[in-house]
C-alpha positions in Angstrom: 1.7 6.6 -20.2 2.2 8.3 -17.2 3.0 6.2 -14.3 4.6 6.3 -10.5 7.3 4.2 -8.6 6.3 4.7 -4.8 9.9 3.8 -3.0 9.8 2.7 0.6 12.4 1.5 2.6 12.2 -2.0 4.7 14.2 -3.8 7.0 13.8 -7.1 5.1 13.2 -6.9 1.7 12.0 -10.7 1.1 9.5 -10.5 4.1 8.1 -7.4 2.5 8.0 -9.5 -0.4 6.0 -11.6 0.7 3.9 -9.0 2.7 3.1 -7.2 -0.7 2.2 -10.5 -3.0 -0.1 -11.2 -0.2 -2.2 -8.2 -0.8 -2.0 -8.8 -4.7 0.9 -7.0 -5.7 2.7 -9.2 -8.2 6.6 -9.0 -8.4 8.4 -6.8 -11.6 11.4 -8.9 -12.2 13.3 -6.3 -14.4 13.5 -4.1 -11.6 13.7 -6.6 -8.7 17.4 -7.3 -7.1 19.0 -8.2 -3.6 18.6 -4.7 -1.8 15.3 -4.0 -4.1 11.6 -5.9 -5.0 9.6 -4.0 -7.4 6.3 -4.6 -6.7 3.4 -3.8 -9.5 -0.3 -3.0 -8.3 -1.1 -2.5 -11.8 0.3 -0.8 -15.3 0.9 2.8 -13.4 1.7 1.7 -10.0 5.0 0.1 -8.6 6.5 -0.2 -4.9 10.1 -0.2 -4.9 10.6 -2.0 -1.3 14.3 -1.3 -1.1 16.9 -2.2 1.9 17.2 1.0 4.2 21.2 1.4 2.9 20.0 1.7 -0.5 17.2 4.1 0.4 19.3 6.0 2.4 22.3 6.0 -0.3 19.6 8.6 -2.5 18.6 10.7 0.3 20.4 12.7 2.4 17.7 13.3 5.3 17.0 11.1 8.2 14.5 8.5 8.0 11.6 8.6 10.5 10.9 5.1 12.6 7.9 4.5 10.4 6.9 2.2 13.6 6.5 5.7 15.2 5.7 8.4 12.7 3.4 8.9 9.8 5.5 10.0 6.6 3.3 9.4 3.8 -0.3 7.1 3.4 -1.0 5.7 0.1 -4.7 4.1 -0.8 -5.4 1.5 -3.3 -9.0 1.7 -4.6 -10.7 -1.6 -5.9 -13.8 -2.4 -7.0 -16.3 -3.9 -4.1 -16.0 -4.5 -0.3 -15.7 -7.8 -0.7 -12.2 -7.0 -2.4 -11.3 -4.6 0.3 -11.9 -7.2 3.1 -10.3 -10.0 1.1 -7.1 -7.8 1.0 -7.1 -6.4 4.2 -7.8 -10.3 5.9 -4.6 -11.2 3.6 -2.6 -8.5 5.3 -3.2 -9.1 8.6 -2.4 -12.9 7.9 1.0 -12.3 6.2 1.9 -9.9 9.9 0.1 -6.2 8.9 -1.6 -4.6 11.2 -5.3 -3.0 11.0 -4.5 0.4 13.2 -8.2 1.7 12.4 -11.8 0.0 12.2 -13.5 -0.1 8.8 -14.8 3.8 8.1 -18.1 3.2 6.3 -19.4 6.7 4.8 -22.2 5.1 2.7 -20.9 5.7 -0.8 -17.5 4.3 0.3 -15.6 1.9 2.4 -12.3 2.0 4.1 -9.6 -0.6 5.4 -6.4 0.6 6.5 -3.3 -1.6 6.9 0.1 -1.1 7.7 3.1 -2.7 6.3 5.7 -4.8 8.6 7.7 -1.5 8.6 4.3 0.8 9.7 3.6 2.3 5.9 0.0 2.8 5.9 -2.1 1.8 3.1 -6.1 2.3 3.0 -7.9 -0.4 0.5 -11.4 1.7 -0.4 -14.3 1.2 -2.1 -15.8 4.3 -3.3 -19.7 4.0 -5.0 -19.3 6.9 -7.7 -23.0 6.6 -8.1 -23.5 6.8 -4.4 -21.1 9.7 -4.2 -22.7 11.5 -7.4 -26.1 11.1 -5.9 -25.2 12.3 -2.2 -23.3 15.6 -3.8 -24.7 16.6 -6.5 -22.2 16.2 -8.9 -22.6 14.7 -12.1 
């Protein structure tokens, strides 16, 4: 099985937590510690939130003020709008921030969120019949 560990470095691991189980991520304990929360969207995708030290003890180059700067987006697709908008409301609740309206393209739907560090993450919704339809494809 083929899966990916996403790792993203927070100032406060237990408030980004809290930030992630309020979207739906569920908590991995076998890979959770102090300076670390591994956070499991499903069977192939984890976020490792870890503490900027231990983020920065793997990496040599400077980190970005994610505040500031774009360094990566990551989207989560689900399976209606209503999901997408239940999400996003969820984020904004537990302190995210919605930096874009809703881009509707017909044959999908797009929220975007950003973390309490600024890590943007767009929850879609994407029609394949829609899409199939409007291009052609099969």
């Amino acid at each position: 099985m083929k899966q990916i560990f996403i790792n993203l470095p927070v100032k406060n691991v237990e408030a980004s937590m809290d930030f992630y189980t309020q979207l739906g991520f569920a908590v991995n304990p076998l890979f959770t510690f102090d300076d670390q929360k591994c956070m499991v969207w499903s069977d192939q995708i984890y976020v490792m939130l870890q503490a900027y030290e231990m983020f920065e003890s793997g990496n040599k180059k400077n980190l970005p003020n994610t505040k500031e700067n774009t360094i990566a987006t990551f989207t989560l697709p689900v399976e209606n709008l209503d999901r997408v908008n239940e999400i996003i409301e969820n984020g904004l609740k537990a302190g995210g921030t919605e930096p874009t309206p809703m881009l509707d393209e017909g044959f999908m739907q797009v929220r975007n969120i950003e973390d309490l560090d600024g890590h943007h993450w767009g929850v879609i919704y994407l029609d394949l019949a829609k899409f199939k339809e409007m291009t052609g494809k099969k």
